[in-house]
N, CA, C and O atoms as a Tinker XYZ file with bonds, in Angstrom:
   232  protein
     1  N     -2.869000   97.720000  112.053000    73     2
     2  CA    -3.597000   97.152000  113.185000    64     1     3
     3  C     -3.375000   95.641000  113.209000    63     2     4     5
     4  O     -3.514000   95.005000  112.164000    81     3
     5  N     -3.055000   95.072000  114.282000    73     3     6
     6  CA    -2.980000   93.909000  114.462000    64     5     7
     7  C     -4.247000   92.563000  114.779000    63     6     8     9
     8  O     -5.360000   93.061000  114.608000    81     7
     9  N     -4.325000   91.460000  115.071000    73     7    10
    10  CA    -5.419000   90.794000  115.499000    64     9    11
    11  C     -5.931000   91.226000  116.424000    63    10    12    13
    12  O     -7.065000   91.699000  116.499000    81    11
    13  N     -4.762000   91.052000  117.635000    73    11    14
    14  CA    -5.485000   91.781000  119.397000    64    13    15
    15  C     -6.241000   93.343000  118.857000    63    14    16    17
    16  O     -7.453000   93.210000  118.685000    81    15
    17  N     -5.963000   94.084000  118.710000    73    15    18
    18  CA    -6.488000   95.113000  118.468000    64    17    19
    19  C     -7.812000   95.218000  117.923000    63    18    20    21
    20  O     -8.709000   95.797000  118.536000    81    19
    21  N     -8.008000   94.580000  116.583000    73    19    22
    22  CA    -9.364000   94.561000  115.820000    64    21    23
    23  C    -10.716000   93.208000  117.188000    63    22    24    25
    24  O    -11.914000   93.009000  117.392000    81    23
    25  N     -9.591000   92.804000  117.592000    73    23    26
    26  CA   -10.580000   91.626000  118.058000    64    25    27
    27  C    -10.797000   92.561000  119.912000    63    26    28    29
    28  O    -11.633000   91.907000  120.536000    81    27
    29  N    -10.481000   93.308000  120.440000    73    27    30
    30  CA   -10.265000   94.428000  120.976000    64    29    31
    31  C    -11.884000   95.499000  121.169000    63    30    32    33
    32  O    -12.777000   95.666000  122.000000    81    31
    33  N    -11.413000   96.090000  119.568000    73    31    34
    34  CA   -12.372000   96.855000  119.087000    64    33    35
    35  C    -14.043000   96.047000  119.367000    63    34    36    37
    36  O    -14.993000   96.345000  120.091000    81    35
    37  N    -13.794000   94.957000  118.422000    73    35    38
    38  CA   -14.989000   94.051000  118.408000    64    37    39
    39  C    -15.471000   93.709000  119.819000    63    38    40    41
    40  O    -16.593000   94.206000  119.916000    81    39
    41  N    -15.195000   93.190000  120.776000    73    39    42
    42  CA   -15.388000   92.941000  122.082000    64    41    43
    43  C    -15.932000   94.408000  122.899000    63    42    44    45
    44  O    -16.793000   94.180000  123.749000    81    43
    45  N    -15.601000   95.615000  122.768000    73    43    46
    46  CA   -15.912000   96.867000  123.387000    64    45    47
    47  C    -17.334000   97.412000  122.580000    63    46    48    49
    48  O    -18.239000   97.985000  123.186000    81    47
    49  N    -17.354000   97.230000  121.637000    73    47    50
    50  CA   -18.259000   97.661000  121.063000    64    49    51
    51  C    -19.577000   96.456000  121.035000    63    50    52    53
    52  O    -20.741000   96.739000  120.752000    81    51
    53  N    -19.083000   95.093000  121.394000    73    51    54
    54  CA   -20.495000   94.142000  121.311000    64    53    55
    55  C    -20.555000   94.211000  122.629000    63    54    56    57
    56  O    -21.588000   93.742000  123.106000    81    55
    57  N    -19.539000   94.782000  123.612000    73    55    58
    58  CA   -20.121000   95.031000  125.032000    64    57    59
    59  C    -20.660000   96.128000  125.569000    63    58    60    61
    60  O    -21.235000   96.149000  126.658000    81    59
    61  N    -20.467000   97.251000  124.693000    73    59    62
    62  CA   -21.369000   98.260000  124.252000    64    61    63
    63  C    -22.568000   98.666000  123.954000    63    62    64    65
    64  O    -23.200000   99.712000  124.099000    81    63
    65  N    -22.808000   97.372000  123.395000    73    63    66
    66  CA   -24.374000   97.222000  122.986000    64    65    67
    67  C    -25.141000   96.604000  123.873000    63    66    68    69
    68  O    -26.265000   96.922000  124.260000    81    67
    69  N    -24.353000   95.540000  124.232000    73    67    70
    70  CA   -25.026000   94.599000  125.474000    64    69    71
    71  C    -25.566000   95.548000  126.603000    63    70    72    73
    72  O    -26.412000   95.197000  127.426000    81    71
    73  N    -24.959000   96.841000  126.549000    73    71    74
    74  CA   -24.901000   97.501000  128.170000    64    73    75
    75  C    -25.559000   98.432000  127.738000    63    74    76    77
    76  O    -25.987000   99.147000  128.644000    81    75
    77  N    -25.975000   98.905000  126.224000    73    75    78
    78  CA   -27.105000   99.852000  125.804000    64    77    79
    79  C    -28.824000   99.081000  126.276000    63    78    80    81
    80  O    -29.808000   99.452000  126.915000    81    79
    81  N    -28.418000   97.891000  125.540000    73    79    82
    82  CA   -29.607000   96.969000  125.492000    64    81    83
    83  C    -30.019000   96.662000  126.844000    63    82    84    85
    84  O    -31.226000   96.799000  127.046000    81    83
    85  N    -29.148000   96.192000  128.046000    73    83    86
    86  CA   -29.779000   95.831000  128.799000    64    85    87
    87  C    -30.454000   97.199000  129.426000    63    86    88    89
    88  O    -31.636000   97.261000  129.764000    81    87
    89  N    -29.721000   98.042000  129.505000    73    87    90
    90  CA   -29.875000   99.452000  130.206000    64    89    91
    91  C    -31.387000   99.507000  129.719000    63    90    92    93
    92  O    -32.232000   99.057000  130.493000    81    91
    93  N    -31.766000   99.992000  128.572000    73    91    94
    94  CA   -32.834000  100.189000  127.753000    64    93    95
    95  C    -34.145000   99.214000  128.645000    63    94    96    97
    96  O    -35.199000   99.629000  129.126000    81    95
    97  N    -33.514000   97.643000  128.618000    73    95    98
    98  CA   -34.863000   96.634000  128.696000    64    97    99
    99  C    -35.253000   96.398000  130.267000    63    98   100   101
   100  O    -36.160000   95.750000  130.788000    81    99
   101  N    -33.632000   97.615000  131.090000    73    99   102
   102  CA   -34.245000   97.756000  132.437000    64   101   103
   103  C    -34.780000   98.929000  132.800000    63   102   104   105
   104  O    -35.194000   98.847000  133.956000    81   103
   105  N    -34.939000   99.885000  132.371000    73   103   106
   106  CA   -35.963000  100.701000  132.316000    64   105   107
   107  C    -37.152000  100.633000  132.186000    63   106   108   109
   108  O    -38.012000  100.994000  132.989000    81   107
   109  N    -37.320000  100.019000  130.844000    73   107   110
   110  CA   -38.327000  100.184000  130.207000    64   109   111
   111  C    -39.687000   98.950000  131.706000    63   110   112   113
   112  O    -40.903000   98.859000  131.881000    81   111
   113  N    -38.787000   98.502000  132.171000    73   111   114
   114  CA   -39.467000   97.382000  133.027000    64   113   115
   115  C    -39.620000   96.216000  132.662000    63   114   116   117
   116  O    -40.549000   95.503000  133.042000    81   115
   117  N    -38.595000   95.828000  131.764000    73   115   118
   118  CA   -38.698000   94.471000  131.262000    64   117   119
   119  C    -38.893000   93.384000  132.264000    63   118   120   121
   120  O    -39.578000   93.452000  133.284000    81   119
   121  N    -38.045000   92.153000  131.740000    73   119   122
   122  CA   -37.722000   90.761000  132.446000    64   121   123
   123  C    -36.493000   91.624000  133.488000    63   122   124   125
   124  O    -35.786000   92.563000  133.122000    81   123
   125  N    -36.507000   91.233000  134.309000    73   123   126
   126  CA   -35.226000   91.775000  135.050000    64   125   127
   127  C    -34.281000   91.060000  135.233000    63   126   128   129
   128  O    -33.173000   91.594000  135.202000    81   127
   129  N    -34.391000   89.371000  135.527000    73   127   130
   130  CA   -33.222000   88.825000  135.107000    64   129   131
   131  C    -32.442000   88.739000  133.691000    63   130   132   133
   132  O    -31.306000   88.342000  133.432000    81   131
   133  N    -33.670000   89.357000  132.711000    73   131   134
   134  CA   -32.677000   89.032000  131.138000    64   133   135
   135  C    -31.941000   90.376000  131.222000    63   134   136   137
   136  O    -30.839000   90.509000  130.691000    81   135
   137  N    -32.570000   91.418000  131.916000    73   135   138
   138  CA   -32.061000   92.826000  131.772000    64   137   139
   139  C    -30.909000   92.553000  132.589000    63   138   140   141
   140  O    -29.962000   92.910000  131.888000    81   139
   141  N    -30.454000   92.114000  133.696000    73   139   142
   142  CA   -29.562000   91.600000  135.010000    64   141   143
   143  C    -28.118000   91.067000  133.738000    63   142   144   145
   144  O    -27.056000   91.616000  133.447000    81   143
   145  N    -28.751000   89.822000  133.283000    73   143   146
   146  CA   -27.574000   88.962000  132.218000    64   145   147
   147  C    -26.871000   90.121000  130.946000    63   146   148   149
   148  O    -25.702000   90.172000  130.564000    81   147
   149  N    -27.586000   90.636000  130.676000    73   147   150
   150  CA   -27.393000   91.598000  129.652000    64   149   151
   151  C    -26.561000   92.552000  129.915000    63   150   152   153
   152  O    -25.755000   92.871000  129.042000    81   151
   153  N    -26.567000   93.256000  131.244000    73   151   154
   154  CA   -25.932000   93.816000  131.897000    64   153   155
   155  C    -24.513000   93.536000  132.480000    63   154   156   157
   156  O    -23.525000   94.269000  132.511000    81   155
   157  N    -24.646000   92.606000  132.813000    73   155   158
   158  CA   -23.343000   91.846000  133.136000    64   157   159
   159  C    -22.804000   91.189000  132.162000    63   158   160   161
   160  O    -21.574000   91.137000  132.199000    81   159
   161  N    -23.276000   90.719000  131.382000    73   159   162
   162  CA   -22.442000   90.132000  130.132000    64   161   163
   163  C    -21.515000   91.493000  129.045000    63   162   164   165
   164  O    -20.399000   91.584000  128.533000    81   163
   165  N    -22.463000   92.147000  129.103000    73   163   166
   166  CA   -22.264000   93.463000  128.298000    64   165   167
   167  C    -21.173000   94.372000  129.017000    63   166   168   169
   168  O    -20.487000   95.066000  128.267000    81   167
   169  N    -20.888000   94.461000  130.657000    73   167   170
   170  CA   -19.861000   94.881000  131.257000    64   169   171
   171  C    -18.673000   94.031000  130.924000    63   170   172   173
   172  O    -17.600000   94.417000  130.459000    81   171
   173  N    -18.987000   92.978000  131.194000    73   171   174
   174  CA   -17.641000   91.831000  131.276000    64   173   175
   175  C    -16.806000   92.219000  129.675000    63   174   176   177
   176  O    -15.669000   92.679000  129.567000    81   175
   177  N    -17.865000   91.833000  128.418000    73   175   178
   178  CA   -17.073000   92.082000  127.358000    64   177   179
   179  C    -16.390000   93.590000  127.081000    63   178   180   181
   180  O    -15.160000   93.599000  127.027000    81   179
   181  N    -17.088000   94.858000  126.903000    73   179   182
   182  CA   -16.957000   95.768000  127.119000    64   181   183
   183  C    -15.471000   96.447000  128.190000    63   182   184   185
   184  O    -14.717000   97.382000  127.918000    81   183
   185  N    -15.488000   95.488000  129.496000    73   183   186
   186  CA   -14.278000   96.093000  130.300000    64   185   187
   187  C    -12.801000   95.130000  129.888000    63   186   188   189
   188  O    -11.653000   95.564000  129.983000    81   187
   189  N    -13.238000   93.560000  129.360000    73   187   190
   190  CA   -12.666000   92.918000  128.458000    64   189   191
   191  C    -11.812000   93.442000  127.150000    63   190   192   193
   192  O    -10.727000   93.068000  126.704000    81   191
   193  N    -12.496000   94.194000  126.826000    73   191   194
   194  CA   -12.042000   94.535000  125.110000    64   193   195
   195  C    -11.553000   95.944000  125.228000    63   194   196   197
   196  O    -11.174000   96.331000  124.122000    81   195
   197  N    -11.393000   97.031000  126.336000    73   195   198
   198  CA   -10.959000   98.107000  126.867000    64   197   199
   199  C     -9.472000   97.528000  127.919000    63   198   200   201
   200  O     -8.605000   98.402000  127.936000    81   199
   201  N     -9.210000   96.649000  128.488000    73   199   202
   202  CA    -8.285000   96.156000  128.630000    64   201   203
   203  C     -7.556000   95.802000  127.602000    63   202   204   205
   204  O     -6.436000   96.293000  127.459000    81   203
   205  N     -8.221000   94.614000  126.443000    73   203   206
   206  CA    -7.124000   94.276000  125.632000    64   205   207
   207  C     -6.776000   95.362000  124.550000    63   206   208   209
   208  O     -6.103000   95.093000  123.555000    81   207
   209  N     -7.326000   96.712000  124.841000    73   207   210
   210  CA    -7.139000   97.959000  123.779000    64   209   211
   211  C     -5.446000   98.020000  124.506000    63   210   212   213
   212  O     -4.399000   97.734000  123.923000    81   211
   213  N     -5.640000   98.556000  126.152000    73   211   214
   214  CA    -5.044000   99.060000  126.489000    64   213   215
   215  C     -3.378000   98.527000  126.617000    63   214   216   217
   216  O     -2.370000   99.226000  126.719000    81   215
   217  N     -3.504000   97.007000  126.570000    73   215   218
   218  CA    -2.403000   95.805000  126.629000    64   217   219
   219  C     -1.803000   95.803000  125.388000    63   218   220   221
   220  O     -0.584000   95.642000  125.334000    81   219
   221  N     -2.600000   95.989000  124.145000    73   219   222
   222  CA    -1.702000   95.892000  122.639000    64   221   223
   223  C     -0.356000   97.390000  122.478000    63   222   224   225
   224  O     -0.284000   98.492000  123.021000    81   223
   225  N      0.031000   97.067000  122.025000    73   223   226
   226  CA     0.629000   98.127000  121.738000    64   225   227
   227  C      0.655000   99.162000  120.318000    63   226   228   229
   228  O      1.032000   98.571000  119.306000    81   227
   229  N      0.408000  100.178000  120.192000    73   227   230
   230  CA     0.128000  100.628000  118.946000    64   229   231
   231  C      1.287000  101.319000  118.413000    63   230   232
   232  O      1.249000  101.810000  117.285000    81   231
């Protein structure tokens, strides 16, 4: 495995969480703008790090 790849992994999976978490804190009826940021931050990295999966070559 190379850098792009592991750094890849890392980015999909902390945008993974971001998009568990916000999901979760907009349900539940949280803040809705922190749930809003969370959401979108958590897409961006997540569709980020699923691109650079798809760009490395294995």
């Amino acid at each position: 495995m190379n850098v792009k790849s592991i750094f890849g992994i890392i980015l999909t999976l902390v945008g993974l969480v971001g998009l568990i978490y916000g999901g979760i804190d907009f349900t539940k009826g949280g803040v809705a703008q922190a749930s809003f940021v969370y959401l979108i931050l958590g897409g961006i990295f997540f569709f980020t790090g699923v691109s650079l999966l798809r760009s490395t070559k294995a």
